[in-house]
Backbone bond lengths (Angstrom), bond angles and torsions (degrees), N, CA, C in turn:
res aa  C-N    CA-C-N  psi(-1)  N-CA   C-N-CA  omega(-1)  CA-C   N-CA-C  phi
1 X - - - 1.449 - - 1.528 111.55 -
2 X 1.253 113.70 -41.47 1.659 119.21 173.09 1.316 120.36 -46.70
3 X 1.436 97.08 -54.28 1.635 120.53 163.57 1.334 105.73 -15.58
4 X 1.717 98.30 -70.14 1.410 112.14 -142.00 1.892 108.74 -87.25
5 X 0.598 103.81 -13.40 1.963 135.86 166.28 1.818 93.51 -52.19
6 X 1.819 98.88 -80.23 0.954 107.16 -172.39 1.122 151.10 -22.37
7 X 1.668 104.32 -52.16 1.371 159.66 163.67 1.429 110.39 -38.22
8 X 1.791 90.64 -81.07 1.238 105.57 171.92 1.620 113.86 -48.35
9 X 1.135 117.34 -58.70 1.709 107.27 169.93 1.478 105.21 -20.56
10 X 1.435 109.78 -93.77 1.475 138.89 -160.77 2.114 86.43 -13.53
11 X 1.878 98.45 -69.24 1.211 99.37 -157.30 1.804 112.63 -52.97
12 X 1.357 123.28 -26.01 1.588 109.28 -179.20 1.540 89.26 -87.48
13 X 0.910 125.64 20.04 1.958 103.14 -179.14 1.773 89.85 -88.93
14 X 1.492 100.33 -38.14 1.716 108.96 178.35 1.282 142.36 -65.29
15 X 1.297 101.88 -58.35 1.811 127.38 122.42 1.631 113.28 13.63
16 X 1.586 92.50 -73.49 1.672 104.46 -151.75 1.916 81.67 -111.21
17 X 1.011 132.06 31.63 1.241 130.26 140.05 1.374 121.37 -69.82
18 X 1.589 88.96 -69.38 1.375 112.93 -162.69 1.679 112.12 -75.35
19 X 1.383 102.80 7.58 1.981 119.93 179.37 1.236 94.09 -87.70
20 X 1.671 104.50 -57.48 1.236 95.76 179.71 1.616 147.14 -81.67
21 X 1.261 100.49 -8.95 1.966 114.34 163.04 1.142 92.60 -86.96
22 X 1.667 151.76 10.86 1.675 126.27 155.11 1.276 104.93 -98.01
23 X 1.372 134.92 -39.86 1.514 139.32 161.23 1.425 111.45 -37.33
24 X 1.422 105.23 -50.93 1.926 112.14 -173.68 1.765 91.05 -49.36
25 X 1.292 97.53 -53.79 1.793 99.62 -143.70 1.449 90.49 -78.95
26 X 1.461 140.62 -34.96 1.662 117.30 164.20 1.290 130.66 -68.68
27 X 1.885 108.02 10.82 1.906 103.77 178.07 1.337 120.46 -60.29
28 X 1.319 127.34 123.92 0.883 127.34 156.07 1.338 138.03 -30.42
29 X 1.462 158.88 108.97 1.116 140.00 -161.99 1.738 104.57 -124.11
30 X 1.414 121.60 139.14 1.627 121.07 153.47 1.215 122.41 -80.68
31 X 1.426 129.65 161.33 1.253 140.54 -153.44 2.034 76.26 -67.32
32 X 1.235 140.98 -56.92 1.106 152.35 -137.28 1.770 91.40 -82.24
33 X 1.303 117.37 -57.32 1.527 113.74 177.92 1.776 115.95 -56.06
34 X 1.638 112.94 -23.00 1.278 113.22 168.90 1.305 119.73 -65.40
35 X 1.154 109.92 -53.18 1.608 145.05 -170.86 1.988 102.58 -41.18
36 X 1.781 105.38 -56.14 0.991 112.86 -179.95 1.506 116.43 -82.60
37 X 1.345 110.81 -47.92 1.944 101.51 177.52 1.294 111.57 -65.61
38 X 1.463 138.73 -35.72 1.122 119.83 -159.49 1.288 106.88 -115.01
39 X 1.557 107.35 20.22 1.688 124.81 168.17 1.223 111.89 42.15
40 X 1.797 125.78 68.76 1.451 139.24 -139.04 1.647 92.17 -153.17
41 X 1.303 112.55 118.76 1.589 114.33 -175.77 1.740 86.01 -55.38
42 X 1.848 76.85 169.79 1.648 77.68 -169.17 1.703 111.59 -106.97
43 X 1.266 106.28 4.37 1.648 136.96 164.89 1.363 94.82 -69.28
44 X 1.428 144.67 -85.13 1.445 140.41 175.22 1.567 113.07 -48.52
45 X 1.285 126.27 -48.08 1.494 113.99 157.87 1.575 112.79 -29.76
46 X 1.208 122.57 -87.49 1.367 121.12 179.91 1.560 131.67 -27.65
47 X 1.678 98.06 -40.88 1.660 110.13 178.16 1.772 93.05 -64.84
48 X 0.919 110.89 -71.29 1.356 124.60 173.92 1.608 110.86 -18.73
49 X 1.300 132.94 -60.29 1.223 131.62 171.20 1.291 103.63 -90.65
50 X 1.084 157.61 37.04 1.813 165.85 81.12 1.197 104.36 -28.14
51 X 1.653 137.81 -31.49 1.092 114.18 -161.10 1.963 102.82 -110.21
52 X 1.219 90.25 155.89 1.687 103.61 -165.65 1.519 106.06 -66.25
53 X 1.254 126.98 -13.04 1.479 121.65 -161.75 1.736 105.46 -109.70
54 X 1.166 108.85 7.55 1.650 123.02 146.42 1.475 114.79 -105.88
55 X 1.385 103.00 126.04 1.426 112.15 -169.09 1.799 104.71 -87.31
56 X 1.443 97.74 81.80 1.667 103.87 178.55 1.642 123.71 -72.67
57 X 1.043 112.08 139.74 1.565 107.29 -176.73 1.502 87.37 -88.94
58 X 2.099 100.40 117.78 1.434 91.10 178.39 1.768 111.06 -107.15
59 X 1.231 107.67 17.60 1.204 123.47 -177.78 1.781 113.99 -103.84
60 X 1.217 104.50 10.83 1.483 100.38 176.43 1.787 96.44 -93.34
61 X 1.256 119.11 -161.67 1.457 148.59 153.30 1.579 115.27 -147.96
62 X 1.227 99.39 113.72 1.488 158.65 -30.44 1.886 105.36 -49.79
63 X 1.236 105.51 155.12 1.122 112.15 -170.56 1.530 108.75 -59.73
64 X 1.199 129.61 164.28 1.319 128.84 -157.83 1.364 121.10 -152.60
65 X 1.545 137.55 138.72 2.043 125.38 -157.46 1.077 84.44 -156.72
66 X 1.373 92.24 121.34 2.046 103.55 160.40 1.345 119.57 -45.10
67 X 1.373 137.16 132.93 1.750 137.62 -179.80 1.743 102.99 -43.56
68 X 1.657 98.81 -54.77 1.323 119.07 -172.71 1.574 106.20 -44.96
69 X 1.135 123.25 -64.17 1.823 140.16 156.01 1.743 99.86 -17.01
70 X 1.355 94.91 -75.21 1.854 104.78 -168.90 1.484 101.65 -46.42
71 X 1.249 117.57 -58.17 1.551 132.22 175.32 1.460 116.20 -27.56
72 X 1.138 96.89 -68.69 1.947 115.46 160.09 1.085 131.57 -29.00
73 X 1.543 114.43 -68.79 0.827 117.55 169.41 1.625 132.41 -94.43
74 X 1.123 116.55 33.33 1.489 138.72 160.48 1.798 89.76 -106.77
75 X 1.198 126.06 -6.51 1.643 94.71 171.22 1.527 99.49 -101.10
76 X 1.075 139.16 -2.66 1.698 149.75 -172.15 1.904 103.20 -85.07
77 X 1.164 111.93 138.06 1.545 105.17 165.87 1.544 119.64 -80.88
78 X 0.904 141.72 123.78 1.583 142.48 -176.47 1.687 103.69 -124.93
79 X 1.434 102.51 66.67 1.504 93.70 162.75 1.558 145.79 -80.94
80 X 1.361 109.89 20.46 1.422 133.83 162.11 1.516 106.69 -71.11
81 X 1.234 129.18 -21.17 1.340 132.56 -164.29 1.432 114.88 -99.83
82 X 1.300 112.71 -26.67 1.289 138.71 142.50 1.756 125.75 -18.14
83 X 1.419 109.16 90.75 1.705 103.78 177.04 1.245 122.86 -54.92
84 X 0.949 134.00 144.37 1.646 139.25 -139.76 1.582 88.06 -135.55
């Protein structure tokens, strides 16, 4: 029976991992919550959600980008964004 306790533990420890890295990756973020975690002027933040290849929620107030999105597209090169 301990066993089976055990087990069962293990499986919600996993469970409620993987709840919580899908929650992480649908947070909502503001141009301002980007700005500060990913320590990103907040002038290029904005270009950044100006540009079409981030899928911005433009129907919120304040506008609003999945983490998962931001994530993404920090693995993409965007050298238009690039100070010249």
């Amino acid at each position: 029976m301990e066993k089976l306790l055990e087990e069962q533990q293990k499986t919600n420890e996993l469970l409620q991992r993987l709840v919580d890295k899908e929650t992480r990756e649908n947070e909502l973020l503001t141009i301002e919550q980007v700005h500060k975690e990913f320590d990103i002027g907040l002038n290029k933040v904005r270009n950044m959600f100006n540009d079409p290849e981030l899928p911005v929620q433009t129907y919120t107030v304040p506008f609003k980008v999945k983490r998962k999105a931001v994530e993404d597209y920090f693995n993409t090169r965007h050298d238009y964004l690039c100070e010249k």
